[in-house]
N, C-alpha and C positions, 0 to 999 in steps of 0.2 A: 235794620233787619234784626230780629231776635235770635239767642244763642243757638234754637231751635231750629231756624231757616238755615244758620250759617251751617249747622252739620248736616242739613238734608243735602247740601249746596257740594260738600266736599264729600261725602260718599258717593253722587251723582259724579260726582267729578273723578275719583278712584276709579268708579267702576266703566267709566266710559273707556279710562287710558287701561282698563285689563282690557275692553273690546277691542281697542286698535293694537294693543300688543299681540294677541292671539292672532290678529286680522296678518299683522304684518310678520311676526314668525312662523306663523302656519305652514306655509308652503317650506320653510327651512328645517322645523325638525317633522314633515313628512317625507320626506326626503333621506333622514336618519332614520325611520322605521318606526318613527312615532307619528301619531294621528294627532290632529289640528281639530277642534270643537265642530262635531256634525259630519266629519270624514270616518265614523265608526273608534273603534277603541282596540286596547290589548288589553285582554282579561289577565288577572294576578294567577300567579300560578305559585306553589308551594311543591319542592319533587323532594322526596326520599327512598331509602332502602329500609326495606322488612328482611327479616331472615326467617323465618319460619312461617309459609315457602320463605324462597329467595325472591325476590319480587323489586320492581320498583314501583312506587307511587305516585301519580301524577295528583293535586286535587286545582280546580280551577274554580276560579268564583265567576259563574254566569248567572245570576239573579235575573228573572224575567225572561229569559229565553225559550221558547218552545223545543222542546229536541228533534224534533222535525227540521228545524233551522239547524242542528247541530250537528259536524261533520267529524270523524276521527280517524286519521291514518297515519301507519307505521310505517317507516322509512327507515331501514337500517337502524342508526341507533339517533332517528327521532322520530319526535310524538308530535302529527301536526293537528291542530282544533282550528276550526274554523267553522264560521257561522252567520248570523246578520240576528241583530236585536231591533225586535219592531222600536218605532219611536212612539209614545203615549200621544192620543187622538187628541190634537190640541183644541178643538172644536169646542166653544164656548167657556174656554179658560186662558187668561191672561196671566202669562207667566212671569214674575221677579226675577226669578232665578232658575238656569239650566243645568244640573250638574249630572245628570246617572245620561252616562255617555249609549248612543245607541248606532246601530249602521252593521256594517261588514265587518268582521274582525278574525284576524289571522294570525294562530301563534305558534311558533316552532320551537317546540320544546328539544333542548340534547340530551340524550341520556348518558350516562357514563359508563355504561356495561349491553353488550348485547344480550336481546328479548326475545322471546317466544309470541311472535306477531300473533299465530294463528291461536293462540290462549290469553292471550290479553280480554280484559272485562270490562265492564267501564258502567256504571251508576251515576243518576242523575239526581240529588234530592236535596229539597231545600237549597237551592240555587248553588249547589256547588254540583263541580259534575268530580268524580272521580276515580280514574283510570287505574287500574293494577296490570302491570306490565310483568310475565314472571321471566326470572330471568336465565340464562340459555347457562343450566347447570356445566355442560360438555366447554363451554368456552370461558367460563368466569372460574373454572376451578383452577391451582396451581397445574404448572408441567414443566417437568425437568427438563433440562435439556442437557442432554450431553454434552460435554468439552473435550476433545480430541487434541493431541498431542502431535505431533508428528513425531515420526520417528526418525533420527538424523541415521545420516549413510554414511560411509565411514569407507 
């Protein structure tokens, strides 16, 4: 067999034992909140604080999504998205390789400071979607609190 065969022979061989490892751990880290190939995905998410407003920033990479499929609700002090990514019409194409993950996908973001649900915004473009959450001036500001003494009796 020539040099040529002998590499087609062990990439074929690689990529068979990624398909049975996927096959055979799948159901295990679905089970921790991660998704197993063709069970849907969790979109990368990036969160910070702006100060001028006070705000928080959610941005999420949803590339190929229609927003129609795309859900957003606030819970206290989280952000949940959720959604379903069509999978591309395999119909007369023979695929190598499957990587841009598609399905149902469900992600709960925690905020660090309580929001102003009913002013939050949220933009969808260039496959990032990105949520501004502003934040609840009356509860993220300092507050003293008083230290009382007792007064001993005597």
């Amino acid at each position: 067999m020539s040099k040529v065969g002998d590499e087609r022979d062990l990439f074929a061989n690689f990529e068979r034992m990624r398909r049975e490892m996927d096959e055979l751990f799948g159901t295990v880290f679905g089970g921790a909140g991660l998704t197993a190939r063709g069970e849907g995905f969790s979109p990368a998410v990036d969160v910070y604080y702006a100060d001028d407003p006070p705000r928080a920033v959610v941005k999420a990479e949803l590339p190929g999504i229609d927003t129609s499929q795309l859900g957003l609700e606030i819970r206290g002090r989280e952000l949940v998205i959720s959604g379903h990514r069509r999978a591309a019409d395999p119909e007369g194409r023979v695929y190598q390789q499957i990587e841009i993950a598609h399905g149902p996908f469900r992600r709960v973001i925690a905020l660090g400071a309580d929001v102003l649900a009913d002013e939050a915004k949220a933009v969808y473009e260039d496959g990032v979607l990105r949520v501004e959450l502003p934040l609840d001036r009356a509860r993220t500001g300092a507050h003293r609190v008083p230290i009382e003494t007792p007064s001993e009796e005597t």
